[in-house]
Backbone bond lengths (Angstrom), bond angles and torsions (degrees), N, CA, C in turn:
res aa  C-N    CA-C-N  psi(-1)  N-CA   C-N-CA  omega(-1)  CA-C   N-CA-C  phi
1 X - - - 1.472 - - 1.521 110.47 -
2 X 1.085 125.41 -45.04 1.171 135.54 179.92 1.882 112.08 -73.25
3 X 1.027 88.36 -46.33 1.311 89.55 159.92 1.873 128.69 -35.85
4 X 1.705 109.61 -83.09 0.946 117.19 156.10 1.569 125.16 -41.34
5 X 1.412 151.16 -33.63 1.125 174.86 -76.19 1.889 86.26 -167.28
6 X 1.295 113.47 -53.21 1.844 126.95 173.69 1.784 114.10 -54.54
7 X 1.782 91.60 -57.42 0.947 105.52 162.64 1.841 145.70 -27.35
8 X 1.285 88.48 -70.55 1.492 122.10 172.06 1.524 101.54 -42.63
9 X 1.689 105.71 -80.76 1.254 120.05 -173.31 1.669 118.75 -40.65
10 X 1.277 97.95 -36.31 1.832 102.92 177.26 1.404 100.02 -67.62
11 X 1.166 125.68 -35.94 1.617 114.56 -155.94 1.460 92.12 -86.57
12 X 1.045 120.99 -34.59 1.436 125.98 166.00 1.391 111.98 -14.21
13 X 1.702 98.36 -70.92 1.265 110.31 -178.67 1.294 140.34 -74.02
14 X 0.899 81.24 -27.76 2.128 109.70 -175.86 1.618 78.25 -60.07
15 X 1.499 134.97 -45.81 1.574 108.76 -149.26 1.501 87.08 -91.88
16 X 1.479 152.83 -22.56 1.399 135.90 -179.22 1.679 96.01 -55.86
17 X 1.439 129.32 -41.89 1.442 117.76 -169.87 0.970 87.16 -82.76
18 X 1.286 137.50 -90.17 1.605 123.29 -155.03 1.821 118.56 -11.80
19 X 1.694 95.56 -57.86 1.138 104.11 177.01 1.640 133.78 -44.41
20 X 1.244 94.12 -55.71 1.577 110.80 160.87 1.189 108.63 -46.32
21 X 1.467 119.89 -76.72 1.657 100.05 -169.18 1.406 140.87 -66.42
22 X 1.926 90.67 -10.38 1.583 87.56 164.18 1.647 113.90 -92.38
23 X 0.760 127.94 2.72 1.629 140.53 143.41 1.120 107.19 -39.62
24 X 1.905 131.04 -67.23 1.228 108.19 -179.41 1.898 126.44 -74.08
25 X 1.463 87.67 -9.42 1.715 105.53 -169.35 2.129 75.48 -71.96
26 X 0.956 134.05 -53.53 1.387 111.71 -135.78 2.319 87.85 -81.58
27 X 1.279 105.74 -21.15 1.313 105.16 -168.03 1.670 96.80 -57.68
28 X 1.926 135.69 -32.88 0.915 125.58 -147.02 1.437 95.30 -126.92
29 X 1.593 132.92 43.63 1.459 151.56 144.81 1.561 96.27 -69.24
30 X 1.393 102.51 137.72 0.943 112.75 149.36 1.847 144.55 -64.09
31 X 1.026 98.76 -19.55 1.390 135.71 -172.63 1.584 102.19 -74.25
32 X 1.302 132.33 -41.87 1.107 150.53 -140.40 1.487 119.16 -98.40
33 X 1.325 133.99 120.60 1.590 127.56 173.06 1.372 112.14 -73.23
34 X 1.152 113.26 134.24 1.379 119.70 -176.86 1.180 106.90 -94.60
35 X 1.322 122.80 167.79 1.806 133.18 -153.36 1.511 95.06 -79.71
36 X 0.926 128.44 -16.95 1.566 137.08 -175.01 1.883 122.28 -84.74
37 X 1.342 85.48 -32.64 1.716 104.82 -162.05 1.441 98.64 -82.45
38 X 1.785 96.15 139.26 1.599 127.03 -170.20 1.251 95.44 -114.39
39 X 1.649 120.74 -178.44 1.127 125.05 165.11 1.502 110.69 -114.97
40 X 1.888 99.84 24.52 1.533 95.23 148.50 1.364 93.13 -121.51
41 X 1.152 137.62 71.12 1.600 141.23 163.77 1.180 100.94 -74.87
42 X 1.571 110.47 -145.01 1.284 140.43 -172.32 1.620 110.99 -64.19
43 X 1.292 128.24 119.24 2.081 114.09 172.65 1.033 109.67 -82.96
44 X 1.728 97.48 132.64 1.000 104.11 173.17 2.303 137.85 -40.03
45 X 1.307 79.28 -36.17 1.604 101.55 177.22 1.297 101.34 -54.89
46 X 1.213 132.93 -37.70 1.964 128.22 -178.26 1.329 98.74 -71.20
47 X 0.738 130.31 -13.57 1.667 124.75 -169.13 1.796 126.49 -61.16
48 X 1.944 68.93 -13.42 2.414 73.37 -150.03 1.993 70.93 -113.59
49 X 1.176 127.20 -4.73 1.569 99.84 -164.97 1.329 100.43 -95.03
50 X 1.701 127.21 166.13 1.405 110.24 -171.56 1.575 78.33 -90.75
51 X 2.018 97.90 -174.32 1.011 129.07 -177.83 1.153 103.30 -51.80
52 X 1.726 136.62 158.95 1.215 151.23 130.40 1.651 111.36 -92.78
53 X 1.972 98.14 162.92 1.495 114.43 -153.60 1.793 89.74 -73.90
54 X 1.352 133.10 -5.35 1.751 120.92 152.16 1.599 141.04 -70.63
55 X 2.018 98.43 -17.71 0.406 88.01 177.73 1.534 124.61 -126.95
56 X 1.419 109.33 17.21 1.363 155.90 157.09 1.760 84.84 -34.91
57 X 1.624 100.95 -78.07 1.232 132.18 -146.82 1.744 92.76 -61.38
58 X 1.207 105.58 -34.76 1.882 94.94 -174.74 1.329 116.10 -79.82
59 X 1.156 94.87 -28.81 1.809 101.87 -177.82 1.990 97.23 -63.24
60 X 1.316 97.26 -26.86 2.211 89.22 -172.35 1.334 85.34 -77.44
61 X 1.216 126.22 -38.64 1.859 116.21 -160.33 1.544 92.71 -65.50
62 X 1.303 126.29 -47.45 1.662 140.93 -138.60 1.853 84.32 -78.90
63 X 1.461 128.20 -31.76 1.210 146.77 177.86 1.115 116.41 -60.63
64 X 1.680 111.24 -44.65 1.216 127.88 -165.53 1.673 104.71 -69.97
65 X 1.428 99.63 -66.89 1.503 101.15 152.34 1.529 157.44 -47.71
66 X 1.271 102.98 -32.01 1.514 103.97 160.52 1.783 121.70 -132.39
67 X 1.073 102.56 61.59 1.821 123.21 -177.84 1.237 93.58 4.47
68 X 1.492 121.70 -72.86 1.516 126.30 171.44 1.478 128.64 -6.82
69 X 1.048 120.11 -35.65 1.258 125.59 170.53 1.239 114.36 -66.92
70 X 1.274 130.48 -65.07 1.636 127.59 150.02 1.432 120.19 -7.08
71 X 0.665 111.60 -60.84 1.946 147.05 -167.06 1.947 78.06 -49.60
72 X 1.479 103.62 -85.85 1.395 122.18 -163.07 1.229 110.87 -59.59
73 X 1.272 114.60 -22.12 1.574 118.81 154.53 1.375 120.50 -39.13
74 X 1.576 114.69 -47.07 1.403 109.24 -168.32 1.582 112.30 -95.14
75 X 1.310 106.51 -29.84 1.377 124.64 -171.97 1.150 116.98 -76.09
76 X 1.683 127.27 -12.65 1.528 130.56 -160.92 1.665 101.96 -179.31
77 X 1.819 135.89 64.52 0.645 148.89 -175.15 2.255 110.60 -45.27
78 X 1.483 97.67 -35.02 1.417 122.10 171.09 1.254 92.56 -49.74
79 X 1.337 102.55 -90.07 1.727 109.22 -168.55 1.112 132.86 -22.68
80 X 1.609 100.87 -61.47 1.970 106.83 172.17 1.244 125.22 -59.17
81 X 1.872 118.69 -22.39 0.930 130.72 150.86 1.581 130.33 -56.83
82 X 0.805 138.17 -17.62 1.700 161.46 126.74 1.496 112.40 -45.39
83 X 1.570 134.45 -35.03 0.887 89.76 -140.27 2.381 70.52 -121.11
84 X 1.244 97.50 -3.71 1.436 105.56 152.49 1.516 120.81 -64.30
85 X 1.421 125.42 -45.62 1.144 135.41 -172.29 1.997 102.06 -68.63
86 X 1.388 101.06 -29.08 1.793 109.08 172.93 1.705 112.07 -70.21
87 X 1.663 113.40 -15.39 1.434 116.66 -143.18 1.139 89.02 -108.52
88 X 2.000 132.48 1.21 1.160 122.80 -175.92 1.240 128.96 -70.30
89 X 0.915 103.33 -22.37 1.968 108.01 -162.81 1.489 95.52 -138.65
90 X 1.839 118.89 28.58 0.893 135.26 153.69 1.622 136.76 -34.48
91 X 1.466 131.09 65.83 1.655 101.08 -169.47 1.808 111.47 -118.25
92 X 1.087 96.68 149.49 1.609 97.85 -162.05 1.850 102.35 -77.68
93 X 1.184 129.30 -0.59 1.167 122.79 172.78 1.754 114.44 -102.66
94 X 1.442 112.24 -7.15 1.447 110.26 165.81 1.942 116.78 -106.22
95 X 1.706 93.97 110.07 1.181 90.08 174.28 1.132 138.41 -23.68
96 X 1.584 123.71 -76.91 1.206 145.71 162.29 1.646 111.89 -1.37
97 X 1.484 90.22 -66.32 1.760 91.87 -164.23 1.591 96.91 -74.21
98 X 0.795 99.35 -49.00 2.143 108.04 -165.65 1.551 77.65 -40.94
99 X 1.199 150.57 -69.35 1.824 153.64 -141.10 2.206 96.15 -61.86
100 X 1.292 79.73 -55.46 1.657 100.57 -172.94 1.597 107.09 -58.83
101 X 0.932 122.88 -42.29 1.310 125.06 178.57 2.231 119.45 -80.57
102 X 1.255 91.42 -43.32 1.392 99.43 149.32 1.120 135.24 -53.01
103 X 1.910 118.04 -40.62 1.431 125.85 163.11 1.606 120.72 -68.27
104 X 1.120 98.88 -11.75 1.416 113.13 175.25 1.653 116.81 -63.63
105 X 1.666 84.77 -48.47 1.457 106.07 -163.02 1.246 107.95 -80.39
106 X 1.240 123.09 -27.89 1.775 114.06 179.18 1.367 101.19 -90.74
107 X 1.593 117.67 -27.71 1.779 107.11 -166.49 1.713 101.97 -72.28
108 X 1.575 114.25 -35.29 1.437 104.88 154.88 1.680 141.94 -46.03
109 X 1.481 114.48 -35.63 0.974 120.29 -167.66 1.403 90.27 -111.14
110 X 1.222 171.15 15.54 1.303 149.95 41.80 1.903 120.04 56.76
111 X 1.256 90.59 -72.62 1.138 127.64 -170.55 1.923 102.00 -58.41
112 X 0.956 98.07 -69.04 1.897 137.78 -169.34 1.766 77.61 -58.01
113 X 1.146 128.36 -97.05 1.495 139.12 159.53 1.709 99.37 27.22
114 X 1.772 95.59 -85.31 1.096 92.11 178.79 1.867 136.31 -64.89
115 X 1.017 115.15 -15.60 1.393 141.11 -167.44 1.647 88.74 -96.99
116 X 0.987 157.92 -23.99 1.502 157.15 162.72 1.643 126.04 -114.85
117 X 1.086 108.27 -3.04 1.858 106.57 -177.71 1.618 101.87 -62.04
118 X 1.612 119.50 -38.11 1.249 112.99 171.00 1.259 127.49 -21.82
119 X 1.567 124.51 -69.58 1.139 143.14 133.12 1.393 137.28 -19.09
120 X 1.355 98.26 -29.76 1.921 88.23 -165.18 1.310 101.63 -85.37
121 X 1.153 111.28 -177.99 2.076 125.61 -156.85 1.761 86.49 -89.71
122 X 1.934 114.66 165.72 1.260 139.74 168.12 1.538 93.20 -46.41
123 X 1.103 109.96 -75.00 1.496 123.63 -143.86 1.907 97.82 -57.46
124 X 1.485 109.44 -57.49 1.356 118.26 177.25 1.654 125.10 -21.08
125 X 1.669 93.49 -58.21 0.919 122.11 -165.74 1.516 120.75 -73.48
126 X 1.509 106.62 -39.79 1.734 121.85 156.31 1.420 104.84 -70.32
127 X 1.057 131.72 -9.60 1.619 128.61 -179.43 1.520 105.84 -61.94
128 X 2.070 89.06 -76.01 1.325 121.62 179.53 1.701 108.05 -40.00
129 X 0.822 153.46 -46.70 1.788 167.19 -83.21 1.521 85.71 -153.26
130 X 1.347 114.53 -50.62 1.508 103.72 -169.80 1.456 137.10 -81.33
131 X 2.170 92.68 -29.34 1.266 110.48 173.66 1.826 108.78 -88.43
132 X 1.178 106.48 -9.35 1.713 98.38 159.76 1.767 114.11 -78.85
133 X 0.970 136.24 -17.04 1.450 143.72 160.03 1.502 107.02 -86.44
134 X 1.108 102.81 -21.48 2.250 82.32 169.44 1.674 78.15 -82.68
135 X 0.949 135.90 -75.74 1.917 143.56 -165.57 1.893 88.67 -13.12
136 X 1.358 121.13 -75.61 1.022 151.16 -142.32 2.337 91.46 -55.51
137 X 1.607 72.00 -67.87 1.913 78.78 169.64 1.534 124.00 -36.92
138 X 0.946 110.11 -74.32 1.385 144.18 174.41 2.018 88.54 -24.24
139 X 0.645 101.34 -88.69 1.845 131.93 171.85 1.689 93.08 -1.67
140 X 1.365 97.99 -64.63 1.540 133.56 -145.55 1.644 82.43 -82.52
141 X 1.480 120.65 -94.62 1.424 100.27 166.62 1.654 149.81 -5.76
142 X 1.368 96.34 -51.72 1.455 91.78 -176.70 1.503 98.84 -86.62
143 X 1.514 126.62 -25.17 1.483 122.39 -169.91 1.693 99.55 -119.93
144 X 0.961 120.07 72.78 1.714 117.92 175.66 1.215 129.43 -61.24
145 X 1.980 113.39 8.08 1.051 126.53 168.57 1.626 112.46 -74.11
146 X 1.292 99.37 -17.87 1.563 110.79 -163.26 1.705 127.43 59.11
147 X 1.481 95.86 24.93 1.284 101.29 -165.42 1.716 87.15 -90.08
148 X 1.451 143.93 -39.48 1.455 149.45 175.23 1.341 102.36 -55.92
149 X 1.369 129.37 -33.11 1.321 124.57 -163.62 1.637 110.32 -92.57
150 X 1.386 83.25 -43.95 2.093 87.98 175.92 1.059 131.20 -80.28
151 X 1.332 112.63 -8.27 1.626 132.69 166.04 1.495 102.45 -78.61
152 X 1.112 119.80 -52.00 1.490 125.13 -177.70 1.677 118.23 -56.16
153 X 1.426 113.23 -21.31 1.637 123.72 178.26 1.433 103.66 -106.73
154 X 1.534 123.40 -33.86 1.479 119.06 162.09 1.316 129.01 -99.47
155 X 1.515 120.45 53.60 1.753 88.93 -158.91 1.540 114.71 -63.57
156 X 1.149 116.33 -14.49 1.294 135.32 -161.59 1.823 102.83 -65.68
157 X 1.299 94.46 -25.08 1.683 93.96 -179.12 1.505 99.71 -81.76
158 X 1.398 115.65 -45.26 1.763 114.07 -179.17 1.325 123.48 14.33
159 X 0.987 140.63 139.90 1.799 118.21 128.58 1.439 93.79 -112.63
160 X 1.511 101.57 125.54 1.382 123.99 -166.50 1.586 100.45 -65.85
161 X 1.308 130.26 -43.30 2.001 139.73 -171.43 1.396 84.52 -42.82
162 X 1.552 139.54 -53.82 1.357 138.99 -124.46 1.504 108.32 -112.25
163 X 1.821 109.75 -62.52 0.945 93.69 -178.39 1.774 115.66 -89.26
164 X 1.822 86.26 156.73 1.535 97.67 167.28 1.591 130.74 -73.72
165 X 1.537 108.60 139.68 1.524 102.91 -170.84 1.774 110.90 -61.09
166 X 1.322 111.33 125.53 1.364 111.31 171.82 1.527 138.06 -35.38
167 X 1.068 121.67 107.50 1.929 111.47 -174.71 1.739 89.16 -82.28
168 X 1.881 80.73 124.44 1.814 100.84 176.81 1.075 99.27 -98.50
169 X 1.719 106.11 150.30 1.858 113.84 162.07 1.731 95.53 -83.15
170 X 1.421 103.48 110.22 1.803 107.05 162.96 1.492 105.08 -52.60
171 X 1.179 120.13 -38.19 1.726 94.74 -152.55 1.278 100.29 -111.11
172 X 1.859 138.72 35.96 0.571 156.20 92.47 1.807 140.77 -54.57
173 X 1.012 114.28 -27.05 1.559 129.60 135.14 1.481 153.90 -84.09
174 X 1.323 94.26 11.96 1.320 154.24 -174.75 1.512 94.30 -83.24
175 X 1.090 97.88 -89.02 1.401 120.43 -169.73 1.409 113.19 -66.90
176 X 1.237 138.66 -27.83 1.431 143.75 122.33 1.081 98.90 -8.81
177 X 1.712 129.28 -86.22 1.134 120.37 -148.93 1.284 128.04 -65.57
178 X 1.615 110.59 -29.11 1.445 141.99 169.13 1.640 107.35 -30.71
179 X 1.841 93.48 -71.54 2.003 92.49 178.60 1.609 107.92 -78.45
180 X 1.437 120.65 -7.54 1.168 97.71 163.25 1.798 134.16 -72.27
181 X 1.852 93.40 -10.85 1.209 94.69 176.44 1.620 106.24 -77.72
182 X 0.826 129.31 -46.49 1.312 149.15 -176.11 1.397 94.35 -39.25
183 X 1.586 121.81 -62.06 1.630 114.20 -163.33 1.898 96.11 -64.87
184 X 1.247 93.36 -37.02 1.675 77.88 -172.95 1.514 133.58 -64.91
185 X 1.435 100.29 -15.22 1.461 121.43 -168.16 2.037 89.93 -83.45
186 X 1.012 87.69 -28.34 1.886 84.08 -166.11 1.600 100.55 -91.44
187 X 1.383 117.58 8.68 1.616 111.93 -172.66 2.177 87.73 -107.08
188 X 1.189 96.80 -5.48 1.859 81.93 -164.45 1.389 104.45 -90.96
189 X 1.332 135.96 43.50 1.020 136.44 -171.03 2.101 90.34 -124.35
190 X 1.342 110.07 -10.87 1.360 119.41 -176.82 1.461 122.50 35.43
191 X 1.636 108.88 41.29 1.623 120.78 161.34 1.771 111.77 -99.74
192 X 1.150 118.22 114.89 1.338 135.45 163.48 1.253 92.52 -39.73
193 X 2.073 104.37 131.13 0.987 106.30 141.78 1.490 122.90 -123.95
194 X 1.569 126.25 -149.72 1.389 123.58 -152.07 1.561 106.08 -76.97
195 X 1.001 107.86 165.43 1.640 111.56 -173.74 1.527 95.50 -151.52
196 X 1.558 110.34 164.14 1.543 111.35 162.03 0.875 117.80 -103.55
197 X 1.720 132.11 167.53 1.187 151.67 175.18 1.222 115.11 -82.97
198 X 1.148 127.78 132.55 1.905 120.48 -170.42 1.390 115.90 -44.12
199 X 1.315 121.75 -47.51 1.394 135.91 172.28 1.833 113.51 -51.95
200 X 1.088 98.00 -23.96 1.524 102.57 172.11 1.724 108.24 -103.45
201 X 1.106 110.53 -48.44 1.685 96.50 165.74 1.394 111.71 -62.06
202 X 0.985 149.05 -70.35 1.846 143.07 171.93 1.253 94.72 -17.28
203 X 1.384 135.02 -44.64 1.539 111.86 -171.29 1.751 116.36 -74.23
204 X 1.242 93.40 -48.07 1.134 97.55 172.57 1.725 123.61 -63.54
205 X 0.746 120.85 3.28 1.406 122.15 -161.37 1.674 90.77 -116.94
206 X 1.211 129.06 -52.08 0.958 152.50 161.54 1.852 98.46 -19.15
207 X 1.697 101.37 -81.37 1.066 106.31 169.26 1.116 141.62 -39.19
208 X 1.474 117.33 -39.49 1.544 130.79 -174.39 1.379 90.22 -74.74
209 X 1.523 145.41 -53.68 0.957 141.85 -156.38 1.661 112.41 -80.02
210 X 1.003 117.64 -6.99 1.408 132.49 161.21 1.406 116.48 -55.59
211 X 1.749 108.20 -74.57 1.085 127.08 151.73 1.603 120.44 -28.20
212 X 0.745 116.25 -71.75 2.119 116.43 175.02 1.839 105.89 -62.07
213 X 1.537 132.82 -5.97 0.714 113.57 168.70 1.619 113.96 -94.93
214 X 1.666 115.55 -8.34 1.435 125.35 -151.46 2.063 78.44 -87.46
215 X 1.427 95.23 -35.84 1.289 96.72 -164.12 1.806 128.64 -88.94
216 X 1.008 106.24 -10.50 1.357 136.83 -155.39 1.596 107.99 -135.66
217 X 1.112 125.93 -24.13 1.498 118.95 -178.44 1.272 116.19 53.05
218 X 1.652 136.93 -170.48 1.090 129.74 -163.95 2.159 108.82 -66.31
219 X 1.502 103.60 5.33 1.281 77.56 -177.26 1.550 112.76 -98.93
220 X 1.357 102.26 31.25 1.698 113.42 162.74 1.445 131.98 -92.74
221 X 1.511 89.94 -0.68 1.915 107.73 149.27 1.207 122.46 -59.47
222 X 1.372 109.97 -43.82 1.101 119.63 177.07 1.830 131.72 -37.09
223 X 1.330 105.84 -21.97 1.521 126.36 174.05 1.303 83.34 -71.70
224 X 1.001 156.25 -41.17 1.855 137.80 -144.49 1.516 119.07 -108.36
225 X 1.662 98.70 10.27 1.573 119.66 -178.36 1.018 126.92 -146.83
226 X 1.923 114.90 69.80 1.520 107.77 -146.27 1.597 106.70 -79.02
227 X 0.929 128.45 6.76 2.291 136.59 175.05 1.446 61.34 -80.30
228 X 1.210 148.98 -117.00 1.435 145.51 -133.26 1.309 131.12 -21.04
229 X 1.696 92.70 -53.14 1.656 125.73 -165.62 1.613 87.34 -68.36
230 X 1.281 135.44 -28.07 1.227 115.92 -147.25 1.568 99.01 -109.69
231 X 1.322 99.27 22.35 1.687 106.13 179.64 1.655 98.85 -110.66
232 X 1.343 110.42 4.61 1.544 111.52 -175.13 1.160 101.28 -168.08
233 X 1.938 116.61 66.57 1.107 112.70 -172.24 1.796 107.51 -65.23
234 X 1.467 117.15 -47.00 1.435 133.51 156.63 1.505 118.27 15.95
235 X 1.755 108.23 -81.38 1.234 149.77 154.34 1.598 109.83 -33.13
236 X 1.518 125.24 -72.26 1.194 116.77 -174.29 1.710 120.90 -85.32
237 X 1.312 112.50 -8.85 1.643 121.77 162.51 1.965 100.10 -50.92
238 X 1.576 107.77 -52.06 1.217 114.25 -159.74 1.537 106.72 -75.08
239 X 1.269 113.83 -43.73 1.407 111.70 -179.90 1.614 117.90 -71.23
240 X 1.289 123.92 -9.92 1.280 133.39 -160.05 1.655 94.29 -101.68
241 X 1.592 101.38 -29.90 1.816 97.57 -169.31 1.400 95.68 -83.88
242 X 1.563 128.08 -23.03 1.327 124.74 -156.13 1.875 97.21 -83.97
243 X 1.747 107.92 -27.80 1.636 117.58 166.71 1.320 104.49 -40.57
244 X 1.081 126.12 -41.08 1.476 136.22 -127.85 1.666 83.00 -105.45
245 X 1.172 121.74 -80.02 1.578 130.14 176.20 1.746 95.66 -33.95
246 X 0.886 124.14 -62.76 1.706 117.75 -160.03 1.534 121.18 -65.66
247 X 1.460 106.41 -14.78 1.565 148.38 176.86 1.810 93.13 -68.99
248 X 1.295 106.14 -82.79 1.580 125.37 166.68 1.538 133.74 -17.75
249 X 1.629 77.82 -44.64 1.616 89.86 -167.37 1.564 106.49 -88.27
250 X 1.313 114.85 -11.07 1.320 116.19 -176.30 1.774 104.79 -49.87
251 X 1.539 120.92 149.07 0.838 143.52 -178.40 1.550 125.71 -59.62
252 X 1.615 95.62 -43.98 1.670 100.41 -149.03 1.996 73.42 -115.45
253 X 1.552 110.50 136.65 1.328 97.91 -175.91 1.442 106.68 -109.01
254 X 1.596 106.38 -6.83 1.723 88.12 176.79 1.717 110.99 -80.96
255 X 1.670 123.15 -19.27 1.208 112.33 168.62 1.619 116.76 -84.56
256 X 1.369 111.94 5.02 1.854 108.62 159.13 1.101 92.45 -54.27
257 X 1.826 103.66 -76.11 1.308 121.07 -151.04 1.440 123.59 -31.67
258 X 1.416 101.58 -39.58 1.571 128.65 -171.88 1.821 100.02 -59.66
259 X 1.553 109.29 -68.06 1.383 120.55 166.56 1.099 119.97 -25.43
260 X 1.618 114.55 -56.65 1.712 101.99 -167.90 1.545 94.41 -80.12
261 X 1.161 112.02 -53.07 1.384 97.59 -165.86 1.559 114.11 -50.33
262 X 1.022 133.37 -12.23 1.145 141.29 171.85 1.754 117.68 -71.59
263 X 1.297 106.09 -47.70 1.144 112.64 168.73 1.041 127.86 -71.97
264 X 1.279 127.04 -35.32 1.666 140.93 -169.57 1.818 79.59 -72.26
265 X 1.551 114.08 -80.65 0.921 88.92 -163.24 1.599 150.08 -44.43
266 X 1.437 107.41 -16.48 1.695 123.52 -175.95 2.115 94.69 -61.07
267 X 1.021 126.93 -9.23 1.581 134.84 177.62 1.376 108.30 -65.87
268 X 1.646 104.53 -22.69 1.357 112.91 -141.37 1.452 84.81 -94.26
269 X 1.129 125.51 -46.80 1.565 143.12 -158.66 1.246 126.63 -61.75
């Protein structure tokens, strides 16, 4: 009984991450409206023309600023191509677009994240993991409704009519993107690294979920029912960041490393 009862609780958890990372996997579909996008966005008609020498020029500035783009340059020739086609009608003095084009840029590299963490180095990978939980804070802080924060890990639940597009701290997502360049730069060497065995994630998962119950009481079910979760986004911003901290705090960092990458990758699957 207890057994199963272990069980449960891990899978519990396993689906708040899963969830999350296909959250960022769904932000960097092509298919997808981004939290930014109007239906006076981007025209369609720019789409098919190549670049011009303005806008050549933004994509080096847009470079200048988030190295990352480079990065995805080499790693996903598609992508940068996407995320040029966002950079057209690009101007750095209208909010709106500058947000839209930025959402572009992380829901892409998001994406890539998952499709390479296999690969990427220990350290990268605890980098990346940590500065998405300062991101996560930040969120939670400025919006203590948790309605900015839980939209931001589900957008996929959204209903776009209703909610409002999130005001991001850039230079706190910024810096996100920074070690995200970093994990990606350390995945292009395309050597597998360590991963766990289910029997070793169940424990661990097990554990963490111990922890969120010591702390959280039964409303750490709440991860396993996201129509629920989204009646208290508040609540599950906090318990999801505290996942994240208990993740962190682990001791031994090449079997974190192993963990997330383990987990991130199951998004992939």
């Amino acid at each position: 009984m207890k057994t199963n009862s272990s069980r449960k609780t891990a899978v519990v958890v396993v689906i708040i991450f899963i969830a999350f990372a296909f959250g960022f996997y769904w932000l960097g579909k092509d298919d997808n409206t981004l939290s930014t996008q109007t239906d006076a966005g981007i025209p369609s008609t720019s789409l098919t023309m190549p670049l011009g020498v303005d806008q050549t020029e933004v994509m080096a500035e847009l470079e200048k600023q988030m190295p990352v783009i480079a990065t995805i340059k080499k790693l996903s020739p598609q992508t940068y191509a996407n995320i040029e086609q966002s950079a057209r009608d690009y101007d750095p003095s209208n909010e709106q677009l500058t947000r839209q084009v930025f959402d572009q840029v992380v829901g892409s590299v998001m994406s890539l994240v998952i499709e390479r963490i296999s690969y990427a180095s220990d350290e990268s990978v605890i980098n990346f993991t940590s500065k998405i939980n300062d991101y996560l804070n930040v969120l939670l802080e400025v919006d203590p409704t948790g309605q900015t924060c839980f939209y931001s890990l589900f957008p996929y639940l959204r209903e776009s009519a209703v909610i409002i597009p999130p005001q991001k701290s850039q230079a706190v997502q910024l810096k996100q993107l920074a070690a995200t360049n970093v994990l990606l730069i350390s995945s292009e060497a395309n050597i597998k690294q360590p991963m766990l065995s289910s029997t070793e994630q169940i424990a661990i998962l097990t554990s963490l979920q111990q922890k969120l119950v010591e702390k959280y009481g039964s409303q750490s079910s709440i991860l396993g029912n996201l129509e629920q979760a989204k009646l208290q986004p508040a609540v599950t911003c906090k318990i999801t960041i505290s996942f994240y901290d208990d993740i962190l705090a682990m001791p031994d960092n090449k079997q974190k490393a192993a963990f997330l990458r383990t987990l991130f990758s199951a998004a992939n699957q």
